[in-house]
C-alpha positions, 0 to 999 in steps of 0.5 A: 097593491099598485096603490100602496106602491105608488103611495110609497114612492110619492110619499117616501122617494121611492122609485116607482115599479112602473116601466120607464116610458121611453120617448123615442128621439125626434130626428131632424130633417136635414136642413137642405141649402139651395144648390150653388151653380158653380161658375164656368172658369174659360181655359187659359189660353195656353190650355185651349191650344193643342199642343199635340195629339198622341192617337196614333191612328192610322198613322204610318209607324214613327209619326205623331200629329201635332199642332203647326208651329207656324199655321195657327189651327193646323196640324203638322206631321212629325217623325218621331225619331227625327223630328221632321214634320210635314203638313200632310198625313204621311203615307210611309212609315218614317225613318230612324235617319235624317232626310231618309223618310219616303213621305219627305221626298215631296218637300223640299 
């Protein structure tokens, strides 16, 4: 019977009774290209300063550790509601009021 069928459908046009084989598709590996170091940029300069240090620890209440305005490198100490600064680290806690923080009767 397949005979005749074949016969017919070479011969006639017929399309063929046999099951369609299926190819299954070919993937194509990912063409890999070789990572690229990205270059190392150097900070701005004014990114390298540190222009404050928000951690309050172990600071007496009202004062933040900032860079020194006039020692490059070194810290300050500023009261936060005043805007007084000392070089060491403050002991008391500051005050809401000019020239009343107990840490600034050291320094004239």
């Amino acid at each position: 019977m397949l005979h005749i069928i074949d016969y017919l459908s070479t011969n006639f046009n017929t399309p063929s009774l046999e099951e369609p084989k299926l190819e299954e598709p070919k993937l194509e590996e990912p063409k890999l290209e070789p990572k690229l170091e990205e270059p190392k940029l150097e900070p701005k300069l004014e990114e390298q300063k540190i222009k404050e240090d928000t951690s309050y620890d172990n600071l007496p209440e009202g004062w933040r550790k900032v860079e020194s305005r006039s020692r490059k490198g070194e810290f300050s100490y500023e009261n936060i509601y005043t805007e007084e600064r000392i070089p060491e680290i403050p002991k008391y806690e500051a005050s809401r009021h000019i020239n009343k923080s107990r840490d600034l009767e050291f320094y004239d």
